[in-house]
Every structure is written in C-alpha cells, then in structure tokens.
C-alpha positions in Angstrom: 0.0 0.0 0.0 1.1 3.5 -1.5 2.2 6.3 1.6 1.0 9.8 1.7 2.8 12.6 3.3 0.9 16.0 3.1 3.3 19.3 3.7 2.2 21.9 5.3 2.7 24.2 2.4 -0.1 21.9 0.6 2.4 19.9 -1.5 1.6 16.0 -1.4 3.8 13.5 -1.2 3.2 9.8 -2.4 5.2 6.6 -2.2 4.7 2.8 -3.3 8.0 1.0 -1.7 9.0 -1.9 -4.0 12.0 -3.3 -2.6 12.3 -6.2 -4.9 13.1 -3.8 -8.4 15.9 -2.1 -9.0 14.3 0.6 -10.6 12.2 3.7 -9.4 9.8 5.9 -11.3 9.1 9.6 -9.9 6.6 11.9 -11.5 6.5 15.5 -10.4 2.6 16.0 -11.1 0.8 19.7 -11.9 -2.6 19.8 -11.0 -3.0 21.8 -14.7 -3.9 21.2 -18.3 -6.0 22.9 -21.0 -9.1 22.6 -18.8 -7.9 25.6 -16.5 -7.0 27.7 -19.8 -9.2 29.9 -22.0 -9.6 31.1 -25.7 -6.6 33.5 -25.5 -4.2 31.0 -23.8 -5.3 28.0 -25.2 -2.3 25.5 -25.4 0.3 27.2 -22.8 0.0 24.2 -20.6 1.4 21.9 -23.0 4.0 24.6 -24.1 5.2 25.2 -20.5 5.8 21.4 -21.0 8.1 21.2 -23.5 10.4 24.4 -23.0 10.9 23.4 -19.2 13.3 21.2 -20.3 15.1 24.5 -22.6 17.7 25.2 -19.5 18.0 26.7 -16.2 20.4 29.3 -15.2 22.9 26.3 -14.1 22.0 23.6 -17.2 21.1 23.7 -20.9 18.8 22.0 -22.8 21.7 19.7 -23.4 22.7 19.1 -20.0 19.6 18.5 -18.6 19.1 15.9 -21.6 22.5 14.1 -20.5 22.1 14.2 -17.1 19.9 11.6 -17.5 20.8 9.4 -20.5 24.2 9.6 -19.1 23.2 7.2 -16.3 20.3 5.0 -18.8 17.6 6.5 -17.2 14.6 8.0 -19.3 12.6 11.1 -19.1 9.9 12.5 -20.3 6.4 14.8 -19.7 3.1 14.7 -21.1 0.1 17.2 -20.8 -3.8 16.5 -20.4 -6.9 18.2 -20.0 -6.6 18.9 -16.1 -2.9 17.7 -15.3 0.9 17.6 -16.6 3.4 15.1 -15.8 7.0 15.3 -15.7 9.0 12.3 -15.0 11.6 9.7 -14.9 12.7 6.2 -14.7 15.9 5.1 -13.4 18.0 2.4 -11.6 17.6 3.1 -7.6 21.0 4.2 -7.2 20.8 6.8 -9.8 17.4 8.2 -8.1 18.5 11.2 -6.1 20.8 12.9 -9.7 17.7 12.4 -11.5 14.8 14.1 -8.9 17.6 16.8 -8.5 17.5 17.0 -12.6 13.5 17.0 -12.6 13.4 19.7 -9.8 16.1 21.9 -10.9 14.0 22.0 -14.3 10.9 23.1 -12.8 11.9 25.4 -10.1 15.1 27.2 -12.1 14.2 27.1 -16.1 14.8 30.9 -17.6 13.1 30.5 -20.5 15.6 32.1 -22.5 14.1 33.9 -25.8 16.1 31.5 -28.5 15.6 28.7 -27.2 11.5 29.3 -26.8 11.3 30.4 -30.6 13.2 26.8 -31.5 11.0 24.8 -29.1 7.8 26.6 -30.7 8.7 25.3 -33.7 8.7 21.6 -32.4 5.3 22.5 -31.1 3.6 24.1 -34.1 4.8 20.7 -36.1 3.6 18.9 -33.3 0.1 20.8 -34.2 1.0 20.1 -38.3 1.3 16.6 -36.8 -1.9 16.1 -35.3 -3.9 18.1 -37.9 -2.5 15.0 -40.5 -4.1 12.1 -38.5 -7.7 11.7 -38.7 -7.9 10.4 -35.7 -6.6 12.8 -33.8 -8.8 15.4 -35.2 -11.6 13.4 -34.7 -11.0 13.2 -30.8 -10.3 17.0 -30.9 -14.0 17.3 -32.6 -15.6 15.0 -30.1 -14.3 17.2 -27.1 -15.9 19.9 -28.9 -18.8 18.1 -29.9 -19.5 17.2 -26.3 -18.5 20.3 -24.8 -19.0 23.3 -27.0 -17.2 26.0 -25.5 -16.2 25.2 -22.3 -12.6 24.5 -22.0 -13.2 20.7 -21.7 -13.7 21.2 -25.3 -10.6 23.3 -26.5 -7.4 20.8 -28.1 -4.5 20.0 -25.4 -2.0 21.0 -27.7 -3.7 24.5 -28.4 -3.9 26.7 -31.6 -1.3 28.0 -34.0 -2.0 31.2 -33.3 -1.5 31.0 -29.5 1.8 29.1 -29.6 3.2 31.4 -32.2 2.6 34.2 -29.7 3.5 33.3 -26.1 6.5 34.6 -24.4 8.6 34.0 -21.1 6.0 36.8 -19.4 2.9 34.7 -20.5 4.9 31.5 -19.4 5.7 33.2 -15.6 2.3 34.4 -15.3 0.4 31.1 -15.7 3.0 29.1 -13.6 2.7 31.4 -11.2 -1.0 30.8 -10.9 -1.0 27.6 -11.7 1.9 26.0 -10.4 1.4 25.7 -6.7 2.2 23.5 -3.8 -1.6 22.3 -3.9 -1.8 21.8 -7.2 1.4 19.7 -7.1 1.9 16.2 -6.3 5.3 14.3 -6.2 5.0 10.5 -7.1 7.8 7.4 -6.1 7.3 4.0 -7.2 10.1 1.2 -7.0 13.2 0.7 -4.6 12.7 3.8 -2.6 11.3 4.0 0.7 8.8 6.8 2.5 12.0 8.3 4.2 14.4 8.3 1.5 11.5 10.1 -0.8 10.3 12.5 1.8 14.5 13.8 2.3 14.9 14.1 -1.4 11.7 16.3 -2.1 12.8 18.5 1.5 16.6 18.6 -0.4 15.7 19.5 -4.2 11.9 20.6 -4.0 9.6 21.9 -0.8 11.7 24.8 0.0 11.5 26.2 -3.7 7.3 25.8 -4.5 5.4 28.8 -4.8 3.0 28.5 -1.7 0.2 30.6 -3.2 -3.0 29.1 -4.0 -3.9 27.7 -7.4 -6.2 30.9 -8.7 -8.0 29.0 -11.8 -9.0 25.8 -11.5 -11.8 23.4 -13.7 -15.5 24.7 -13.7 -17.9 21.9 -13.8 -19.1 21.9 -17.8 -22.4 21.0 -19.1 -22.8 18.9 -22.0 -23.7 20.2 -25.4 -24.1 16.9 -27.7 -24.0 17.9 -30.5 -22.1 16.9 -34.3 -19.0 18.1 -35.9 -17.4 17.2 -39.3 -14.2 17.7 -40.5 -14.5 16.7 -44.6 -11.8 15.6 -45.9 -10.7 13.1 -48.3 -9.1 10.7 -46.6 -8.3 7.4 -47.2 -9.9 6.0 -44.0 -12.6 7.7 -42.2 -12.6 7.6 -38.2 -16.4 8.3 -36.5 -16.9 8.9 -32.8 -19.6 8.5 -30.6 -19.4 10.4 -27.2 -22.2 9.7 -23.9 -22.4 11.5 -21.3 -21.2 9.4 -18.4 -19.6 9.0 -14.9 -16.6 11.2 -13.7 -13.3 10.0 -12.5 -14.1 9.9 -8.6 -17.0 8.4 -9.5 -18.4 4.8 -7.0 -19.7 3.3 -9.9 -16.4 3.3 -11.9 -16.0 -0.4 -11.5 -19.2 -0.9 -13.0 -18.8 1.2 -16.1 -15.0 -0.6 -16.6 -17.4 -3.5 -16.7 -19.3 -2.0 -19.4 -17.0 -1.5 -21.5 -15.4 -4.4 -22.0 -18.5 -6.3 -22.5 -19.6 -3.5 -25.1 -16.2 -2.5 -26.9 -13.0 -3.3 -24.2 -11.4 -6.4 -26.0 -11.7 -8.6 -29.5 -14.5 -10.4 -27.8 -16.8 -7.7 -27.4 -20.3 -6.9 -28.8 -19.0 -3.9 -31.2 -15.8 -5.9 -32.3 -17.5 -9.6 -32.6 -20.7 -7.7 -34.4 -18.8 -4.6 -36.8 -15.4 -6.2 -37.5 -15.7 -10.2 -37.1 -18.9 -10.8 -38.4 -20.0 -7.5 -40.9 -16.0 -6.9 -41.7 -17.3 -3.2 -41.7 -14.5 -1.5 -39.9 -10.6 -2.1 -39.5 -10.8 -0.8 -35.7 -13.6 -0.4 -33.5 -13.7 -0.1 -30.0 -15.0 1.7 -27.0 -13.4 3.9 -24.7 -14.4 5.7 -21.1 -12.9 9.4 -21.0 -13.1 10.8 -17.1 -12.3 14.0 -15.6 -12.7 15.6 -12.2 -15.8 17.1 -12.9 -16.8 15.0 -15.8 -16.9 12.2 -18.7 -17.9 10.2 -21.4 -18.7 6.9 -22.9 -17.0 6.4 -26.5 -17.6 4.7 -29.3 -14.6 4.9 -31.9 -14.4 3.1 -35.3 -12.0 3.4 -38.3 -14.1 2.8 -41.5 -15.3 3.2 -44.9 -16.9 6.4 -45.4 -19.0 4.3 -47.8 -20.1 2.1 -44.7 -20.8 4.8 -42.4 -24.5 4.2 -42.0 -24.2 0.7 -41.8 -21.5 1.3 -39.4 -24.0 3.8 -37.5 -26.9 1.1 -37.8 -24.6 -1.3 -36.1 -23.3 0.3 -33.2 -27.1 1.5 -32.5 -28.1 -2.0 -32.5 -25.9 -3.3 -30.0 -26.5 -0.4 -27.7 -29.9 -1.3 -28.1 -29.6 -4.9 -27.3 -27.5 -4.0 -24.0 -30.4 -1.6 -23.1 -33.4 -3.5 -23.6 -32.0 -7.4 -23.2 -29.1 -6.3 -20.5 -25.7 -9.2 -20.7 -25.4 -12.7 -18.9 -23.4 -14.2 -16.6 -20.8 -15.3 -18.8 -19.8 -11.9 -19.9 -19.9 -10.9 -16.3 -17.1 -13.4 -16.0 -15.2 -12.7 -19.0 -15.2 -8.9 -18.4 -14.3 -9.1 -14.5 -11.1 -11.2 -15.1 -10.1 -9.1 -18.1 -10.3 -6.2 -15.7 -8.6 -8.0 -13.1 -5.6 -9.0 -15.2 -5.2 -5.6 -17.1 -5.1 -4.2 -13.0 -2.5 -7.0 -12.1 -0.1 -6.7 -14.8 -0.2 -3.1 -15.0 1.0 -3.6 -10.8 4.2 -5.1 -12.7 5.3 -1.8 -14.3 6.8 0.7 -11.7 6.0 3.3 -14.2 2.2 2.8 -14.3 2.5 2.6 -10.8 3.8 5.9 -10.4 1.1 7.2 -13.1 -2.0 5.4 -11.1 -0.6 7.4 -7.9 -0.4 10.9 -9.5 -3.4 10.5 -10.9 -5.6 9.5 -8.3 -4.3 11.8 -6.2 -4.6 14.9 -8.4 -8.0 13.8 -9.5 -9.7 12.4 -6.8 -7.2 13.0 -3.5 -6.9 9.5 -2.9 -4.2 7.2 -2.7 -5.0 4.5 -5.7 -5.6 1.4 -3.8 -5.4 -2.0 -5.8 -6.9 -4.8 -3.6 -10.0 -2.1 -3.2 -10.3 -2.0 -7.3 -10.2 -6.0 -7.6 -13.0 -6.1 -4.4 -14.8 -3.5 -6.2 -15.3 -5.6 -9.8 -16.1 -8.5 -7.8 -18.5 -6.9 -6.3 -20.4 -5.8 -9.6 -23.2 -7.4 -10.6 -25.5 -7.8 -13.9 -28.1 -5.6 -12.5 -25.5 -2.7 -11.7 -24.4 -3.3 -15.2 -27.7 -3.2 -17.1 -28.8 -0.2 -15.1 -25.5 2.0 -16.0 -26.3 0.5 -20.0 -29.8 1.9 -19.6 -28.6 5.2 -17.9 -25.8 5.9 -20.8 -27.3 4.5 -23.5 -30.5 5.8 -23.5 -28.8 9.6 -23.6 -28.4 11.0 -27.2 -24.9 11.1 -28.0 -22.3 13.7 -29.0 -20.8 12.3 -32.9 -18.0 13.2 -34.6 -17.2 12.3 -38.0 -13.8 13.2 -40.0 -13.2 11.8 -43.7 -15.2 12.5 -47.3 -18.9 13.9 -47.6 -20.4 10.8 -47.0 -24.1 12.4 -47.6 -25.8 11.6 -44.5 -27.1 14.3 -42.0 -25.9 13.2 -38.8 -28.3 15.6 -36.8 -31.1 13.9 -38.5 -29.9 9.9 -38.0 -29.5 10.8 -34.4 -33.2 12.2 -34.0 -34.2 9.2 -35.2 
C-alpha cells in the first residue's frame, strides 16, 4: 500500500516502496492542463511542457538531456486536460541525480528567448502533426462536440496562433497561478522508501514551490451533444460517438469498466465480434471511457469506410440497443471481470504505471489509488449494476463526430431518429 505525506505548504507526497526492483519511477505531477485555460491561452500548458526542459540558469537544454541518459535512465512529460506530468525512470542508485535534474527543471528554467522560438517550432509541427491524423482530429471534434465551449472542449496541444505568440511573461504568469504546492503532487514508485523520498523532495523541492494558491481551476461543464465534421478526403474515415457518463471519482467506476469491455474493451466484445468479425465493416472499432474531475464520457470509436458509415452507424445502435433493452449474462460478467482484473495486475508489474495510477488519483480524486480495493470493487459488480449504468448511458443522445469525405448523411437527423 502507497504512503501519503501532506506538507504543510499543501504539497503531497506519495510513495509505493517496491523493494524487490531495482528501478524507481518519480513523477512530479501539476494539477494543470487545458481545462484551466481559456480562448486566448489556449495551449500554454502543454508549451510550458516542452520548454521546461530549454535550460536553467545552471543547465542547458543539453545538459539536462544528458544528465539523464548519461546514467540510462529515461525522461519525459506529457500534458492532459486537467494535469501535466514530468517524470523519470531510473536504476535506484541513480534516483537522487535524477529528482535533483527533474526539480532543478521546474523550479530554475529561464526561458531564454532562442531557445522558446526553436521549441515553438517543435510545437507548431507537433500541431501540423496532429492536424495530418484523422484520428486525432476526430477526438479534438468529439471534445468539442461534447463540450462546446467550455474549455473541456478546447485541443490540449492549443492553436497555431496562440503558440506562435507566447512569451517567457505569459509562461511566468500562468506558472505562477497555476503551479502551486496544492496543485502539485510528487509520485515514487520502485526501490525507494517513504523516508528516502520525503529527504529528497525536503533537499531538491519543498523549499522552492510557490505556496500561493492555485487561482484557476476546472469549472464543472455542461454537455452540449452535438455533431462536428471535418471533410476531408481521406483514405480511411474515423467516426466517434461520445455519452455523457460518470466522472473520475466516480463509485460506480468499477461498474462502467465493466461495461465496456463487454460493449467494446477487447476482440470479444459486442461492437468488435458484431462490426469487425462478423459485418467486416471496420478495421478498428472499440469503445473507450474518458473521465475527468468534474466529468466524462462513454466512447464509441471506429475506423471505417466512409462508404459504410450508415451501416457502421446502424450497427453500433443495435448493439447499444440490445444492451439496453435485453441487459448481458453471466458469462460476460465473468469474462469482463477477469479481463479487468488482469489488465489491474499486470499493470502492478510496471513501476511506471504505478507511479502514473498514484499521481493521478491523487490529483484527481485525493486519494491514494488502492489496488486490492479495485479488484474487491469488480467483484463486487453485478449484472443488474451493469444493465442499469447500460440503460442510464445509453439511453442519452450522443455527441458524434465524423472526419473523412462527404459521406451524404445528416448526422443531426440519423440521431433524432
């Protein structure tokens, strides 16, 4: 079981010992993403991201890079809707170079003028990137789709526009706001005790965190289900469907996990047996919960055709119809609860997902993620838990988005009906 220090100055601490690895994974967590931005700094979360690792007024970029790959270890950050992750993985005698490394970055970068005009440019291709896969455009649309314009629905990586145009003020300003001890979680998982942890983040970390409190935070979005196209002719054409649904914190999120493998989790699923296996109407199909503090979705994602789209359509409707109106058995119970159960266990295997299921569930939900609570939980779900969530989700109309060439069907309409 994971430890949990609390600092006075709001900062959380969290530790899984593992004493049997040789390896340890620490995250330095930021309670910030795009949800907490707004139409004018759209996408300074996930800059922030990438030119923290730019230098600090003791390292460059280059440094910083070979402090770790000097020693093997790997590093690396990712931005989300509400948080961003910087991290590393290491051998547990290298641990204490590499936090100092990962806290120098964030506490000391100076954002030097050349070296945030090169990074933009690895951001703004990042954007060229993402506006080349249909699939990616496609989740951006569903976001939007489902969400309208609350910042739920605005892309991670932001707009062009934006990221031509921030600076080291904009960048000081938002980290300043945003970048406080209670908004901050540090994350250890592997051959590193509660002790060991709680001296490093005293030496390298605590005394340096802004203690101010977090001044924008996620407001609570309402849905606005709704459709959005992107035409284009692609070769393949991806189609979304997006339910309202549970949020992260959520007590029934054992039973929704439940769900979704039965509906569109694994190769034996309704959607997969009934749109790939048996119609051969789509290369990829599958179904996929999306949960935030505040919020989420059910989704329904398929790579297709855009001449199959209604037939597409028609079959993902009439399995969502048999799980609402005939409900599953037994035997998918089963099926779904070990798949659950396995994907939880091996997942306990990686010290990196470790460290991930820690810093999230204590950014999300302040909790310390608790695995023989998430096994009890799925054993405890039953058919009638399921069928009720199917009939609660389900029954909702759905947010759609569809990205490939005209395929002449109003969307608007086929839902209504």
């Amino acid at each position: 079981m994971a430890q949990l220090i609390k600092y006075e100055n709001g900062l959380r601490l969290v530790v899984e010992n593992i004493p049997f690895v040789r390896s340890v994974a620490a995250g330095i967590w930021v309670g910030t993403g795009s949800a907490m931005e707004d139409r004018e700094n759209n996408g300074i979360s996930h800059f922030i991201e990438h030119v923290l690792f730019k230098g600090t007024d003791k390292m460059s970029a280059f440094d910083i890079a070979n402090a770790f790959e000097s020693r093997g270890a790997a590093v690396n950050a990712f931005t989300s809707k509400e948080n961003t992750c910087f991290y590393f993985k290491s051998i547990d005698t290298d641990t204490e170079e590499c936090f100092a490394t990962l806290s120098e970055l964030l506490i000391h970068s100076v954002f030097d003028k050349n070296e945030l005009d090169s990074e933009r440019k690895v951001v703004l291709e990042e954007i060229n990137m993402d506006d080349d896969s249909p699939e990616d455009i496609c989740f951006d649309l569903l976001a939007k789709a489902l969400y309208g314009d609350h910042s739920f629905g605005m892309p991670v990586l932001g707009t062009r526009e934006n990221v031509s145009g921030f600076n080291k003020d904009d960048i000081l300003k938002y980290m300043d706001s945003q970048y406080c001890a209670e908004s901050l979680v540090v994350t250890f998982a592997g051959n590193i005790d509660m002790e060991r942890a709680d001296a490093l983040v005293k030496k390298y970390f605590l005394p340096f965190v802004n203690a101010k409190k977090q001044q924008s935070t996620v407001k609570k979005p309402s849905f606005t289900v709704t459709c959005e196209q992107f035409i284009k002719d692609f070769k393949q054409t991806n189609l979304m469907l997006g339910f309202p649904s549970i949020d992260f914190c959520d007590p029934k999120t054992s039973v929704q996990s439940v769900l979704n493998v039965i509906l569109g989790g694994c190769m034996g699923s309704r959607l997969f047996q009934h749109i790939r296996e048996k119609k051969g109407l789509a290369y990829s199909v599958y179904s996929s919960p999306s949960r935030y503090s505040q919020s989420g979705s059910f989704n329904i994602a398929l790579n297709i055709n855009s001449k199959n789209t209604k037939a597409v359509l028609d079959g993902v409707f009439y399995e969502l119809d048999c799980m609402t109106e005939k409900g599953i058995t037994d035997a998918e119970l089963s099926m779904a609860k070990a798949q659950l159960k396995s994907t939880l266990i091996f997942g306990q295997e990686n010290i990196q997902t470790i460290m991930i299921s820690l810093g999230k569930n204590m950014l999300l939900c302040n909790k310390i993620f608790d695995l023989d609570k998430m096994l009890k939980e799925i054993d405890e779900v039953a058919v009638q838990d399921v069928n009720a969530m199917a009939k609660e989700i389900f029954t909702r109309r759905p947010a759609l988005a569809y990205v490939g060439p005209d395929c002449g069907i109003n969307f608007e309409e086929y839902l209504r009906r």
